[in-house]
The first five atom37 places (N, CA, C, CB, O) and aatype in JSON, in Angstrom:
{
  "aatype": [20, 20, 20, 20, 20, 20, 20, 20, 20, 20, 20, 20, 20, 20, 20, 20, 20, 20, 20, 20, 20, 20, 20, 20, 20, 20, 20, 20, 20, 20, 20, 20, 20, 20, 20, 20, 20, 20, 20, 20, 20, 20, 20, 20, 20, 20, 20, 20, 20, 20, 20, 20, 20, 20, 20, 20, 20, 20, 20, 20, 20, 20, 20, 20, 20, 20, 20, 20, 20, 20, 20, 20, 20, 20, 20, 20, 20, 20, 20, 20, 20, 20, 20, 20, 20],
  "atom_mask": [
    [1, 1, 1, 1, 1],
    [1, 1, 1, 1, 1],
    [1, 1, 1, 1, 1],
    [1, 1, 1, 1, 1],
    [1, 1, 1, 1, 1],
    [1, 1, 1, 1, 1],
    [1, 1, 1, 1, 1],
    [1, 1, 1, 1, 1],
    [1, 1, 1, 1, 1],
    [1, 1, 1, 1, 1],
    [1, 1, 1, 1, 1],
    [1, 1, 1, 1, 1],
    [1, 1, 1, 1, 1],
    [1, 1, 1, 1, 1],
    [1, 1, 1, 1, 1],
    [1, 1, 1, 1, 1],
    [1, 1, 1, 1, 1],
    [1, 1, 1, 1, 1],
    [1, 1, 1, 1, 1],
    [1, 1, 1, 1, 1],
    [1, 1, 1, 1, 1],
    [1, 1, 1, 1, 1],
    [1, 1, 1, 1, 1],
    [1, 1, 1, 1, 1],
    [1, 1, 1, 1, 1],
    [1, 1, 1, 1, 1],
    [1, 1, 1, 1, 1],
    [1, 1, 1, 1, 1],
    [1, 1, 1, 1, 1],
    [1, 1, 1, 1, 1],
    [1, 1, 1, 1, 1],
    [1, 1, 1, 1, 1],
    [1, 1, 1, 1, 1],
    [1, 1, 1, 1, 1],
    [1, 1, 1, 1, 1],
    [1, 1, 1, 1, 1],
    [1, 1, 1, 1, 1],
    [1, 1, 1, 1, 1],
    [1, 1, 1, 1, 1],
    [1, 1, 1, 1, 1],
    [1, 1, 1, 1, 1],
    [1, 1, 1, 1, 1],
    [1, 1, 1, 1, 1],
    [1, 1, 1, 1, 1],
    [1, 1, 1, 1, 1],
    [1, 1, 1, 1, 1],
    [1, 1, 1, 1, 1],
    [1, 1, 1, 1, 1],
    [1, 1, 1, 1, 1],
    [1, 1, 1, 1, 1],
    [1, 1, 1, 1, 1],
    [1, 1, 1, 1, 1],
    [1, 1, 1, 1, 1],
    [1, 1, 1, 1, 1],
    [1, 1, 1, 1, 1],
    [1, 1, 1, 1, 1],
    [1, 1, 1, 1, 1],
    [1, 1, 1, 1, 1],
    [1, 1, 1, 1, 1],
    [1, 1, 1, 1, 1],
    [1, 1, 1, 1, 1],
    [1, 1, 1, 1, 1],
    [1, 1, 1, 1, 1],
    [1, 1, 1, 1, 1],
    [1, 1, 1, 1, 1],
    [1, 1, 1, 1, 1],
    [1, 1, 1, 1, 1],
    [1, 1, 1, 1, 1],
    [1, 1, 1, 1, 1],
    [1, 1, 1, 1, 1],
    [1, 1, 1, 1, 1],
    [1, 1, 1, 1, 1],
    [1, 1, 1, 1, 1],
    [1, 1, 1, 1, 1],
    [1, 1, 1, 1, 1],
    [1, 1, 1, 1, 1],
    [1, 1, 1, 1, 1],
    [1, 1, 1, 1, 1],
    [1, 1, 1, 1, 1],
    [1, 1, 1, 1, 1],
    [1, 1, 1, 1, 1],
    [1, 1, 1, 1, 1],
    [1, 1, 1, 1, 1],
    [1, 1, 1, 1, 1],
    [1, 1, 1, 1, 1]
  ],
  "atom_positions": [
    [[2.51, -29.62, -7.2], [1.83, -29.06, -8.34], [0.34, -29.37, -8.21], [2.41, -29.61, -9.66], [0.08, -30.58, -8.21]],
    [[-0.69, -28.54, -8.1], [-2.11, -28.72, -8.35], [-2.1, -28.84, -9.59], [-3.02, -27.72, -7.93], [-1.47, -28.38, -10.54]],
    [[-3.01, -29.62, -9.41], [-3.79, -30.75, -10.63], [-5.26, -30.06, -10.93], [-4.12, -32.69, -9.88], [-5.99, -29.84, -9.96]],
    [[-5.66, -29.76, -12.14], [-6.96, -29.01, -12.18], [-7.55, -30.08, -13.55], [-6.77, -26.97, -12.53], [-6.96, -30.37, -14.59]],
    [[-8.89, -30.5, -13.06], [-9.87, -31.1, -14.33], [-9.91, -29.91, -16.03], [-11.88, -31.15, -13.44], [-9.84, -28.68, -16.04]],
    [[-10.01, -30.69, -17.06], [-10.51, -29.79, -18.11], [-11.54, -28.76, -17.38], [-11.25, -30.68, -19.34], [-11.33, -27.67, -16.85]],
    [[-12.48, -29.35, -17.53], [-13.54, -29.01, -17.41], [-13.79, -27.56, -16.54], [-14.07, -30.11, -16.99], [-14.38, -26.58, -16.99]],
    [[-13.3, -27.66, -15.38], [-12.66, -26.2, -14.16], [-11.4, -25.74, -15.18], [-11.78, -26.89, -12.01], [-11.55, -24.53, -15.36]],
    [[-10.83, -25.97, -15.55], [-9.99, -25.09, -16.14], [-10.61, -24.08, -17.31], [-8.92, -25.92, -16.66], [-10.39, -22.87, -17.34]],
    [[-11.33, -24.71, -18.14], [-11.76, -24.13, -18.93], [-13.36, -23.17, -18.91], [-11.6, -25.05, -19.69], [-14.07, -22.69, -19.79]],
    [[-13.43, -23.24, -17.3], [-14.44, -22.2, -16.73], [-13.62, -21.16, -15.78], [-15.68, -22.99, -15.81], [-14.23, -20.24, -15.24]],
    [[-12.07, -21.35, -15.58], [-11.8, -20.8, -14.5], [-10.34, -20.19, -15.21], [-11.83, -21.85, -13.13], [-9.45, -19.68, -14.52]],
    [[-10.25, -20.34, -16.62], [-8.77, -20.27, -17.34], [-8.35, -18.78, -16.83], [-8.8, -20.43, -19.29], [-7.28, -18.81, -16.22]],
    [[-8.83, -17.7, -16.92], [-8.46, -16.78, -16.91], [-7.59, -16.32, -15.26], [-9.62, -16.15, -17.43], [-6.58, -15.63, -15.21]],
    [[-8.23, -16.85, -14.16], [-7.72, -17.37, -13.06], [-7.13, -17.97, -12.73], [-8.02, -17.63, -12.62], [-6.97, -17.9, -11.51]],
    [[-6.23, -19.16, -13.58], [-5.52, -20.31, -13.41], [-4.27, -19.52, -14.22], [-6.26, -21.85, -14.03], [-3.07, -19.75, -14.17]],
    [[-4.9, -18.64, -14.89], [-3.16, -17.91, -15.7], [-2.57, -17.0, -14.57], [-3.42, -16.55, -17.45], [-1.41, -17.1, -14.16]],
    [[-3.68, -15.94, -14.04], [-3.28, -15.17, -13.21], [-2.11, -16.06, -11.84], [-4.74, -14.51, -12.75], [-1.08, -15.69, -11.28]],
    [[-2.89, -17.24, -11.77], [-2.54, -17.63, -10.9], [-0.62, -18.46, -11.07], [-3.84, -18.41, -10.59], [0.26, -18.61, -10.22]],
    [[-0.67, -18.66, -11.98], [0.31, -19.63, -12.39], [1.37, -18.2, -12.89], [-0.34, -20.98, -13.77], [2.53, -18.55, -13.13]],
    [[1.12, -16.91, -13.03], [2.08, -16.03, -13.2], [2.36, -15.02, -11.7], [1.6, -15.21, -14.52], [3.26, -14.19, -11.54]],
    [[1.46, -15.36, -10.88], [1.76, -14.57, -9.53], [2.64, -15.54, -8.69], [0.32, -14.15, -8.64], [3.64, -15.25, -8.04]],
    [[1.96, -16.9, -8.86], [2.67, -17.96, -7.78], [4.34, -18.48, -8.49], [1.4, -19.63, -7.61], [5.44, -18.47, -7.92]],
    [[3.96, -18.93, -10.0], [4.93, -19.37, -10.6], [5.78, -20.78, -10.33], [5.58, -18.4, -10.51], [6.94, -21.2, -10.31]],
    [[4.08, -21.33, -10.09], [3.88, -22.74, -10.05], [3.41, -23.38, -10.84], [3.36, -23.11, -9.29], [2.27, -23.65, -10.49]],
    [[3.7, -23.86, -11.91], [2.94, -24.98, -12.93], [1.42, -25.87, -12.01], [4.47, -26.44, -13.42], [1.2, -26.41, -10.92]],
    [[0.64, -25.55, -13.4], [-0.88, -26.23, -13.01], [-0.98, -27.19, -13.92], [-2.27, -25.26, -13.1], [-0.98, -26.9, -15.12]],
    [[-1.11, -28.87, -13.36], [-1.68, -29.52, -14.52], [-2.69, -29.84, -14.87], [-1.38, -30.29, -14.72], [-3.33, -30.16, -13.87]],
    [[-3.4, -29.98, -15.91], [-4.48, -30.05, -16.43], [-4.7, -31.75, -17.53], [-4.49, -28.53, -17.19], [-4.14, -32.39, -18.42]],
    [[-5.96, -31.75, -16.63], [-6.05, -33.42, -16.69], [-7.41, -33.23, -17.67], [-6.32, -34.47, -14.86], [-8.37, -32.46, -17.59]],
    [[-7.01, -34.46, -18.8], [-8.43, -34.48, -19.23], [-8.71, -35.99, -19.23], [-8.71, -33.75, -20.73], [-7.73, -36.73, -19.09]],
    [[-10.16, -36.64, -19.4], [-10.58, -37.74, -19.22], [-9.89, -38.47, -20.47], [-12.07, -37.73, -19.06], [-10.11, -38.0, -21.58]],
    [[-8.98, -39.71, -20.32], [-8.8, -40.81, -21.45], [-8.63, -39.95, -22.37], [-9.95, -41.88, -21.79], [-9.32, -39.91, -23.39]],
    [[-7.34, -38.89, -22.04], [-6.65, -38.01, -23.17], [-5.18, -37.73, -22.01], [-7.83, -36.23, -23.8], [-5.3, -37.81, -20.78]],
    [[-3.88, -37.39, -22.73], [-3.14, -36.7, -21.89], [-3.23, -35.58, -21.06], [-2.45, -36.52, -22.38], [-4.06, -34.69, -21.22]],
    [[-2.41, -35.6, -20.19], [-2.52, -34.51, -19.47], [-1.69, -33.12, -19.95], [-2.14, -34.96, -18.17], [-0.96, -33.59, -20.84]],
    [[-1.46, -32.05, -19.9], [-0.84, -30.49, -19.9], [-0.38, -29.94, -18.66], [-1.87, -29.45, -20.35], [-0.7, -30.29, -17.52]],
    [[0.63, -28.78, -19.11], [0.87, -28.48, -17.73], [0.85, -26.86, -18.4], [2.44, -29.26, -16.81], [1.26, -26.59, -19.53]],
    [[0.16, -25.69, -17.22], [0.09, -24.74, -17.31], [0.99, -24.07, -16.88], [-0.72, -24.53, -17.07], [0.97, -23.9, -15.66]],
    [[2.04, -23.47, -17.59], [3.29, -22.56, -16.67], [3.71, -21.79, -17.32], [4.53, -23.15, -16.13], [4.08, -21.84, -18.49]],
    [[3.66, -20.53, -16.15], [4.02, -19.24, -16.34], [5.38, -18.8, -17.87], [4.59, -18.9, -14.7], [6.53, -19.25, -17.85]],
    [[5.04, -18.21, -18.61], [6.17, -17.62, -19.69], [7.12, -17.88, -19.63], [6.45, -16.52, -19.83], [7.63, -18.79, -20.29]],
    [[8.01, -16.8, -18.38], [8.74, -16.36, -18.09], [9.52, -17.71, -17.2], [8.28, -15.15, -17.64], [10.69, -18.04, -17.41]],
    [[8.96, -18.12, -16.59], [9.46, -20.03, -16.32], [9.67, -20.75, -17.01], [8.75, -20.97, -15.81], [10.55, -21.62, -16.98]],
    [[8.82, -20.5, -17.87], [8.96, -21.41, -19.47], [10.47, -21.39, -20.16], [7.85, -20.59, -20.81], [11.17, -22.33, -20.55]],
    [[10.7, -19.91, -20.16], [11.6, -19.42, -20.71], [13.15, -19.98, -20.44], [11.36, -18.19, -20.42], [14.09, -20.39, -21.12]],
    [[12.84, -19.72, -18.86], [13.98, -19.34, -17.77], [14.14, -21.16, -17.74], [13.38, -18.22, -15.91], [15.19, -21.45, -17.16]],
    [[13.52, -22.2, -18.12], [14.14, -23.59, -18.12], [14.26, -23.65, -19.37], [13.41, -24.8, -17.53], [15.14, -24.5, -19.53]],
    [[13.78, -23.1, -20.88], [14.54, -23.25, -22.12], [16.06, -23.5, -21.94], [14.35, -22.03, -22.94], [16.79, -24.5, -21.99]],
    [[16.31, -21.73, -21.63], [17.62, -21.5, -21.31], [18.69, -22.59, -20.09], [17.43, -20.05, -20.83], [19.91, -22.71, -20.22]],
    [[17.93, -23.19, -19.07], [18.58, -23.92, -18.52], [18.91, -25.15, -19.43], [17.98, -24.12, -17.4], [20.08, -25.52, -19.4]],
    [[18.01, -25.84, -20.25], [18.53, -27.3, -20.77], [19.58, -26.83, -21.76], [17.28, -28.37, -21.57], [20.59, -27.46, -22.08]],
    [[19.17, -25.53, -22.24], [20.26, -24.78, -23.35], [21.46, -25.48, -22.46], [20.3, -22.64, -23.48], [21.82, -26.66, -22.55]],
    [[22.05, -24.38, -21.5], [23.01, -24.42, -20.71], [23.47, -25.4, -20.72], [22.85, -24.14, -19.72], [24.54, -25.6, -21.3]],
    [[22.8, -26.33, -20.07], [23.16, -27.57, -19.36], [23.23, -28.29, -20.65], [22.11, -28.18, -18.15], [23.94, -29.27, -20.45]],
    [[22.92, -28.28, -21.59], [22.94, -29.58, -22.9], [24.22, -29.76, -23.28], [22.11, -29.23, -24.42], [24.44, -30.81, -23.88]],
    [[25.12, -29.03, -23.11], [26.97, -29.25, -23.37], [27.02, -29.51, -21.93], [28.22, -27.67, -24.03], [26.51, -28.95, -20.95]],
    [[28.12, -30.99, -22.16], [28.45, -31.55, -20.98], [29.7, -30.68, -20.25], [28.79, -33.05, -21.29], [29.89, -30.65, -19.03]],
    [[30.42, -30.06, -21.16], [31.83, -29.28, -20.76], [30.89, -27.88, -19.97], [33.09, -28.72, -22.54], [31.19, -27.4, -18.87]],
    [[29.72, -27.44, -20.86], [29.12, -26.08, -20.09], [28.49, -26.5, -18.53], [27.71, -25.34, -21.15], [28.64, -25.83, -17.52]],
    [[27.9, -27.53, -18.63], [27.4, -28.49, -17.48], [28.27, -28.68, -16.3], [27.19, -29.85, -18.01], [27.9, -28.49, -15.14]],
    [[29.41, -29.07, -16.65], [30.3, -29.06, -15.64], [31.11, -27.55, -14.8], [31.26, -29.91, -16.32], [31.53, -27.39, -13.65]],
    [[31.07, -26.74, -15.85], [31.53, -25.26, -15.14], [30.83, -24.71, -14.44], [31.79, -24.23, -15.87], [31.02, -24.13, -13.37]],
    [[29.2, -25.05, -15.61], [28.19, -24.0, -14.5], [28.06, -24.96, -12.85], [26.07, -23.76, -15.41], [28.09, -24.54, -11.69]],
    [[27.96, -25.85, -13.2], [28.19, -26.79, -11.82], [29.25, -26.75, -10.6], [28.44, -28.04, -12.29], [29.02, -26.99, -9.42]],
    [[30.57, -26.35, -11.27], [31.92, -26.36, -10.49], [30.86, -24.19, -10.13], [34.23, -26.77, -11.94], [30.46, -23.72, -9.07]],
    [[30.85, -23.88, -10.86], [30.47, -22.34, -10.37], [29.64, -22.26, -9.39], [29.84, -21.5, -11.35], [29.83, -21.5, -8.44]],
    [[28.76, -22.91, -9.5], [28.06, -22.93, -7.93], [28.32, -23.99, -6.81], [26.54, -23.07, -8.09], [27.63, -24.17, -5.81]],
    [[29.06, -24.43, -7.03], [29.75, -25.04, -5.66], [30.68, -24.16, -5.04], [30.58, -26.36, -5.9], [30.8, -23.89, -3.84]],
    [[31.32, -23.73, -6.04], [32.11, -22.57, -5.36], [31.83, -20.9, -5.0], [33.12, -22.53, -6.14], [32.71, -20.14, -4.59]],
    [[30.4, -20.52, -5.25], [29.56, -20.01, -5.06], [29.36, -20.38, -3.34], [28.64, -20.35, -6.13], [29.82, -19.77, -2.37]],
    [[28.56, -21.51, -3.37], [28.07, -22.01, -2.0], [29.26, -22.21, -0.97], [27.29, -23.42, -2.19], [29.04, -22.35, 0.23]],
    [[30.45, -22.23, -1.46], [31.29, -22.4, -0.53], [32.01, -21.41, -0.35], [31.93, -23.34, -0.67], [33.18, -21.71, -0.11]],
    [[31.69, -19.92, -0.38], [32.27, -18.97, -0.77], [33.52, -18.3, -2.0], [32.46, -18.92, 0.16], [33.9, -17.18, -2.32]],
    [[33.76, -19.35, -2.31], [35.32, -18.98, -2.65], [34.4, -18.17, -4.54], [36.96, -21.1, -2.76], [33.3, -18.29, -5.08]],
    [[35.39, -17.61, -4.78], [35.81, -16.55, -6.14], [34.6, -16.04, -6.02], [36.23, -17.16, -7.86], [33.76, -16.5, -6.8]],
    [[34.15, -15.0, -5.07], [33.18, -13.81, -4.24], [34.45, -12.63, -4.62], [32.78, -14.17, -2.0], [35.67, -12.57, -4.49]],
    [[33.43, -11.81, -5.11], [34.28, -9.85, -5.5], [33.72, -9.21, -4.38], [33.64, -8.66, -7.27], [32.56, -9.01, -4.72]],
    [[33.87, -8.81, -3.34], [33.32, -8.09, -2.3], [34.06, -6.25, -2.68], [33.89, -9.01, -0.61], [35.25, -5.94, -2.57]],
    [[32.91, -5.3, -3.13], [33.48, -4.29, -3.27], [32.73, -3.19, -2.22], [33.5, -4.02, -4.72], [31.51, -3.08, -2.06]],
    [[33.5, -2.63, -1.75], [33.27, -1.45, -0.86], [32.33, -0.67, -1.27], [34.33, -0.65, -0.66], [32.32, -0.44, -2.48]],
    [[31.2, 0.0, -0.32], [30.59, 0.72, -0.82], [30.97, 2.2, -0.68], [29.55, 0.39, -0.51], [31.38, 2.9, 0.25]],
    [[30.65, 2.39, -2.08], [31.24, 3.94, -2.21], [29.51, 5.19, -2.03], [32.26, 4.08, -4.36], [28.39, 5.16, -2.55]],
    [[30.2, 6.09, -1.02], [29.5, 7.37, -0.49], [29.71, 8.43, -1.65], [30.19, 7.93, 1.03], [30.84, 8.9, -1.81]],
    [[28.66, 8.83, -2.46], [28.61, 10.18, -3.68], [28.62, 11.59, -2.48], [26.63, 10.15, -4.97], [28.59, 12.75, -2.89]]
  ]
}
């Protein structure tokens, strides 16, 4: 994650958004003897809401978990033929 000063951020903000929605890499933003921020894209924003959603039930936690193991290991794959119009 790049690390950007107040100070450049807030001469360069409009570039640091572009940037953080093309790459869809969080930018943090440091200020002097204050906390730091992190700049990230919406749609990332979003897309980890919904993950802690998910994941916050331990019973949902464990399926979506057993689902991609068995994902990665092929098994319960629908392989359907492609059909010619």
């Amino acid at each position: 994650m790049r690390t950007v000063m107040f100070p450049k951020a807030r001469d360069e903000l409009a570039g640091l958004l572009d940037e953080v929605s093309q790459d869809r890499v969080p930018i943090e933003i440091v200020r002097r003897d204050k906390a730091s921020s992190i700049l990230i894209d919406k749609r990332e924003y979003k897309g980890k809401l919904e993950t802690l959603q998910l994941m916050s039930s331990p019973t949902n936690a464990k399926r979506l978990m057993e689902a991609m193991a068995d994902i990665e290991a092929g098994k319960n794959l629908v392989h359907h033929p492609l059909v010619e119009n």
